[in-house]
C-alpha distance (Angstrom), angle and dihedral (degrees) to the residues before:
residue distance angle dihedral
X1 . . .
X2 3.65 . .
X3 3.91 121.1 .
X4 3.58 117.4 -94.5
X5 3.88 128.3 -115.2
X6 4.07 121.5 -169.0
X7 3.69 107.6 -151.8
X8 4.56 114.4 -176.0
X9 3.58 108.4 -167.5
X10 3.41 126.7 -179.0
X11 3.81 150.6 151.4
X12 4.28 121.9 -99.5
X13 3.62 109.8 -53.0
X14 3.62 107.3 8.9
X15 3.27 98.3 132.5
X16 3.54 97.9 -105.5
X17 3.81 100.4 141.2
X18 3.99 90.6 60.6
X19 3.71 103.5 36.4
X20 4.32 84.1 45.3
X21 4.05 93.0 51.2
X22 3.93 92.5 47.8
X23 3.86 94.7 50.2
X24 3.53 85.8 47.6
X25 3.89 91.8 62.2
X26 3.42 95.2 40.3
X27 4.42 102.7 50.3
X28 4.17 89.6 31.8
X29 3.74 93.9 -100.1
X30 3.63 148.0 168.0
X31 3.61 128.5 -150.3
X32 4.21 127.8 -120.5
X33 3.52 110.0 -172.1
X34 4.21 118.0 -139.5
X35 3.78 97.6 -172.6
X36 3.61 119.0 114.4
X37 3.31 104.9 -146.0
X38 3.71 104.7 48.3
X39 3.70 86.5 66.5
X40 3.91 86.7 85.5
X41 3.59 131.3 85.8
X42 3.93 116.6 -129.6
X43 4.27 91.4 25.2
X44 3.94 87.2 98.2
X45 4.02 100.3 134.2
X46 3.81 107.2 19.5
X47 4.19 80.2 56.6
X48 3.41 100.5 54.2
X49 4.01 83.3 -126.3
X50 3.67 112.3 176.3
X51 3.28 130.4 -111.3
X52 3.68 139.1 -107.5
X53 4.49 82.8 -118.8
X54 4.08 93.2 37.5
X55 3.95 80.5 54.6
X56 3.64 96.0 62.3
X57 4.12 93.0 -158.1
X58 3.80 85.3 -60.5
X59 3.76 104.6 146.6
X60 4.37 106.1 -114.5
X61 3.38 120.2 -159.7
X62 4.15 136.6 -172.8
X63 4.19 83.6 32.9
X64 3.70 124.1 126.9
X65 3.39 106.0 -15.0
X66 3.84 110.8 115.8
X67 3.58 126.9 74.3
X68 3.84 118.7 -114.4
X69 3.47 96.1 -111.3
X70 3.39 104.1 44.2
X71 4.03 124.9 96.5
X72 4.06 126.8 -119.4
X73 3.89 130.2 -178.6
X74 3.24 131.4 -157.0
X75 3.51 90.4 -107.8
X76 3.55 99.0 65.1
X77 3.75 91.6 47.3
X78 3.80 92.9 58.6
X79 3.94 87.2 45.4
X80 3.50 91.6 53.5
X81 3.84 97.0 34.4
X82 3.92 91.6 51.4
X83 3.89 92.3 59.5
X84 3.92 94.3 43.3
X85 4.39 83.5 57.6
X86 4.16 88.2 47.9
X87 3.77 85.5 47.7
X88 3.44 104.3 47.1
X89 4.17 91.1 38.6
X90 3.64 91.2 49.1
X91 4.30 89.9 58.2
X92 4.26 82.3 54.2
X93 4.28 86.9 -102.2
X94 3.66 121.4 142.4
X95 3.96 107.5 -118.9
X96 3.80 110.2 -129.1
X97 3.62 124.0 -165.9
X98 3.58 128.5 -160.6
X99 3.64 137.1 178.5
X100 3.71 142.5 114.0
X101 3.95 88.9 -140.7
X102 3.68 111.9 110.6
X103 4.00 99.9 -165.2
X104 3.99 86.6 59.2
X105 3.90 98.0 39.8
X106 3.58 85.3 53.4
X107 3.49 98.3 52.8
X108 3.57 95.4 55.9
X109 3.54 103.5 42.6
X110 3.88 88.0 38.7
X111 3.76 90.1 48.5
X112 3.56 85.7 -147.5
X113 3.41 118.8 -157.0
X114 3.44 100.8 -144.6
X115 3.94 98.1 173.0
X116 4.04 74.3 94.1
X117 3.27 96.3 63.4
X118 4.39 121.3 107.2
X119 3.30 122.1 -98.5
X120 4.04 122.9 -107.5
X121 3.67 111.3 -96.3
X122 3.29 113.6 -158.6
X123 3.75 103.8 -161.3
X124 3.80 96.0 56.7
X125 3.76 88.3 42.9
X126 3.76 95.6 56.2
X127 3.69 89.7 41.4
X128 4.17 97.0 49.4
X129 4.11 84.6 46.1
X130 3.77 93.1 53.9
X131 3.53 91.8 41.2
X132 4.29 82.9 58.6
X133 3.46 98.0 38.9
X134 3.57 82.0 54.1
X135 3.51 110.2 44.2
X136 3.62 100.1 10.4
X137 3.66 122.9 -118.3
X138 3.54 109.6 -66.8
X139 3.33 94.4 76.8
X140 4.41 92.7 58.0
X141 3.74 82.0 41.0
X142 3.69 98.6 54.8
X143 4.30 77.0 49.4
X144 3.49 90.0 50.4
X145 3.92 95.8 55.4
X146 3.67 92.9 46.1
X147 4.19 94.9 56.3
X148 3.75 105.3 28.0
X149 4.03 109.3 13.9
X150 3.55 91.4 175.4
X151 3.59 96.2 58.0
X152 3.59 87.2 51.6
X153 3.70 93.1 59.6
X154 4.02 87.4 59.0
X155 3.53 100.2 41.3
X156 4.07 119.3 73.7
X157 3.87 111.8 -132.3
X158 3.95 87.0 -125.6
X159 4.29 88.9 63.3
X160 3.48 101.1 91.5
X161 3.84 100.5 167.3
X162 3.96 90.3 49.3
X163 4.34 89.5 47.3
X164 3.80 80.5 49.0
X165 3.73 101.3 48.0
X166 4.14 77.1 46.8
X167 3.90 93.9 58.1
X168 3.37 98.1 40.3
X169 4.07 99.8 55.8
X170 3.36 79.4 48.6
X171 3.72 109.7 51.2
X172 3.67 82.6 40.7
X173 3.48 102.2 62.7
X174 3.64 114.1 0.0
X175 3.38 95.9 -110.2
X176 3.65 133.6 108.6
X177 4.03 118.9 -110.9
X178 3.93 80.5 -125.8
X179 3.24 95.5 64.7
X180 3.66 95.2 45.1
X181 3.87 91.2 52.3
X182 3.48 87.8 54.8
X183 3.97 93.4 61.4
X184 3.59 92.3 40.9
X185 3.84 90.7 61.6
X186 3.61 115.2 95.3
X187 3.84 123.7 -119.7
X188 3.97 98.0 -161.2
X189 3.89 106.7 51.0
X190 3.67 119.2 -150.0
X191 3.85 89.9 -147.9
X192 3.97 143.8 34.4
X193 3.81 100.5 -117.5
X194 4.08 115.6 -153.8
X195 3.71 101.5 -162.1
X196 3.73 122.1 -167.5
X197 3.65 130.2 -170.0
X198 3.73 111.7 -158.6
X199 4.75 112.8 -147.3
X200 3.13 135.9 -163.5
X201 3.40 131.8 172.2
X202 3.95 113.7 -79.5
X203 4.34 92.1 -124.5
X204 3.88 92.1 41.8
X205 3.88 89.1 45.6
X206 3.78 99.8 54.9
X207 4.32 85.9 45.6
X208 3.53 87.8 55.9
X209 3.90 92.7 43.7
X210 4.14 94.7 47.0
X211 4.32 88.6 48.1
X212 3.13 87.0 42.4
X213 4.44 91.1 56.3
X214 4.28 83.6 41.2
X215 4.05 85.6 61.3
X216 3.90 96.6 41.6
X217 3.99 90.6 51.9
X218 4.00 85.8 46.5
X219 3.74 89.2 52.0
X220 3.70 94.2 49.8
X221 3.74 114.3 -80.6
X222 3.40 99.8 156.1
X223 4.01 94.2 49.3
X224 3.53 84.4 55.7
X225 3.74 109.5 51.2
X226 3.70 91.4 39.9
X227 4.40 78.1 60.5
X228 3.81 83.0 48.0
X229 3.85 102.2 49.6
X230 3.64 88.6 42.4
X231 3.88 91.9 53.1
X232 4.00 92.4 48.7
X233 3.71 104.0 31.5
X234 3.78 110.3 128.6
X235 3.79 97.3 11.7
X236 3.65 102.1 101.9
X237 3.55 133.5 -130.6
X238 3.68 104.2 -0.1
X239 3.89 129.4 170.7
X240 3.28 89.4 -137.6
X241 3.78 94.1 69.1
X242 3.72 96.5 47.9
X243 3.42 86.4 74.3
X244 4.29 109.5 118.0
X245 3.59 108.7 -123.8
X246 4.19 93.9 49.3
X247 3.63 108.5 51.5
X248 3.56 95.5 53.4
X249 3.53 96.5 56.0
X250 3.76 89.7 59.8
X251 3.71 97.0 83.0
X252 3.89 85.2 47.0
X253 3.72 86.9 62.5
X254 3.68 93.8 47.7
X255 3.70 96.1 59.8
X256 3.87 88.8 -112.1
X257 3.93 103.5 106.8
X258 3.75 133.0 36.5
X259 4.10 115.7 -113.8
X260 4.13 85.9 -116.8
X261 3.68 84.2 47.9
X262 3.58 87.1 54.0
X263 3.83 103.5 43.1
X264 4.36 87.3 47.4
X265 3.88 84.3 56.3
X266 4.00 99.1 50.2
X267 3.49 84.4 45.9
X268 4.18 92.6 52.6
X269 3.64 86.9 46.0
X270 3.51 98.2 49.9
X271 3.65 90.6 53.9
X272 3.66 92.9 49.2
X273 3.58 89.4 56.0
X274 3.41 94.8 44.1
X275 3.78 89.3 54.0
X276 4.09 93.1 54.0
X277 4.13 89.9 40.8
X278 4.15 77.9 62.4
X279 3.38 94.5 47.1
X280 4.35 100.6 48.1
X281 3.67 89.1 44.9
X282 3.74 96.0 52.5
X283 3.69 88.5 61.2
X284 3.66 92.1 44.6
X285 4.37 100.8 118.3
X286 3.89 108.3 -119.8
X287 3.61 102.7 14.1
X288 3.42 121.3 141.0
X289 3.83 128.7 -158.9
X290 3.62 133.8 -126.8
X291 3.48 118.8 -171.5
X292 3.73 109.1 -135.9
X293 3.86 105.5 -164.0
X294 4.32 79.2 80.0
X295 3.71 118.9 93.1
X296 3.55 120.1 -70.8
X297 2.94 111.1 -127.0
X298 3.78 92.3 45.0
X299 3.92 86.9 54.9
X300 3.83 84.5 56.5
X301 3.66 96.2 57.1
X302 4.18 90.2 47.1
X303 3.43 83.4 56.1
X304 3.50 103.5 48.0
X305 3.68 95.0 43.9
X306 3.65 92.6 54.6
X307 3.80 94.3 48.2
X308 4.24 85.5 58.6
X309 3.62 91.5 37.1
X310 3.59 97.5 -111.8
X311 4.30 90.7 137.3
């Protein structure tokens, strides 16, 4: 029987961070966050990262441990992720991962092999980003729908390095990066992955998400993505600044927006992002759905009994 790994996805404000720390006390676990921007260092409110309380001596792992300026792929997350589940299986733990980043759910429960997958090339790349920068990305993205239409589904039209990445497998080698994520995924799993997707109500969702942008600006929002901006200024495309709740204040900063302005706009681009979290996970294979606007602690036990098979 192969060991068992609890994965709670989600989009924004699902409550995953709660309902992930009490399952963790109650099947021995430790926690493996999939969210790529709590990786970074200084990104502490605009993240939603939890803290050292909402952690309840629960050991965290894949939190706070990069540099804002430096670049991470998804490949090195699975790397790294993969060991943390061996580790915390071999000490008799239950694994838990938790994350409302599709790319990095995906990798796990995929175990993508991603030794398979091309090689940058740099040419094409600088080429395809010109090409945005100078017609903007409709253009690649009308591209993008024409060779690989599934891709395009995934991928928001705003993503330029992803439609990028896109073009560039496939101008490489002919082939779609569909198809080349479907080699890369492996047949024989090490692991029996328990996947749950966590719903609430589309109205009750975006309320929680625009209270939840009120009590990041009260805890110092702005403070912190001026710290941000300043940190990654000048350095290019970095994943770090992709992250909502940074960018916008930029114009802010400028002089060009108004902070209300600003806060409405997080909040619209939370909700947007919220709204294509939904839509990845509900084509994520084997995932199954709790809805989250039940009790808690009856959403606990559902869990729990379909980790140990009980549903």
């Amino acid at each position: 029987m192969k060991p068992k790994v609890l994965v709670i996805a989600g989009p924004t404000a699902s409550g995953k961070t709660k309902i992930s720390i009490e399952l963790a006390k109650r099947l021995n676990g430790e926690i493996i966050s999939a969210d790529s921007m709590q990786i970074y260092k200084d990104m502490n409110i605009g993240t939603a990262k939890p803290t050292e309380e909402e952690k309840s001596n629960i050991p965290h792992y894949m939190l706070d441990f990069l540099e804002v300026g430096e670049k991470f792929s998804v490949a090195q997350y699975k790397e790294m992720a993969m060991k943390y589940i061996e580790d915390i299986l071999s000490r008799g733990k239950t694994p838990i991962i938790v994350g409302g980043t599709g790319l990095y759910i995906n990798s796990i429960v995929e175990e993508i092999n991603y030794e398979k997958q091309i090689e940058e090339n740099k040419e094409i790349r600088k080429e395809l980003e010109e090409e945005a920068r100078e017609h903007g990305n409709e253009r690649l993205y009308e591209e993008l729908k024409k060779v690989d239409p599934e891709a395009a589904t995934r991928i928001h039209l705003n993503d330029t390095k992803r439609i990028v990445r896109a073009l560039e497998v496939f101008r490489l080698t002919g082939t779609n990066i569909t198809e080349y994520q479907k080699l890369s995924k492996q047949n024989d799993k090490k692991y029996d992955y328990k996947i749950v997707g966590l719903y609430i109500d589309r109205e009750k969702l975006y309320s929680r998400i625009n209270e939840r942008v009120e009590l990041m600006i009260k805890l110092g929002l702005e403070d912190e993505a001026k710290k941000v901006i300043e940190l990654v200024k000048d350095k290019g495309r970095l994943t770090s600044f992709q992250a909502i709740g940074y960018k916008e204040f930029l114009p802010y900063f400028e002089g060009k927006t108004s902070l209300q302005e600003t806060i409405d706009n997080i909040k619209q681009e939370s909700r947007r992002y919220a709204k294509r979290q939904i839509t990845w996970f509900k084509r994520t294979e084997g995932l199954t759905w709790i809805d989250m606007s039940c009790d808690f602690e009856e959403n606990v036990k559902k869990i729990i009994n379909y980790f140990e098979g009980v549903m």
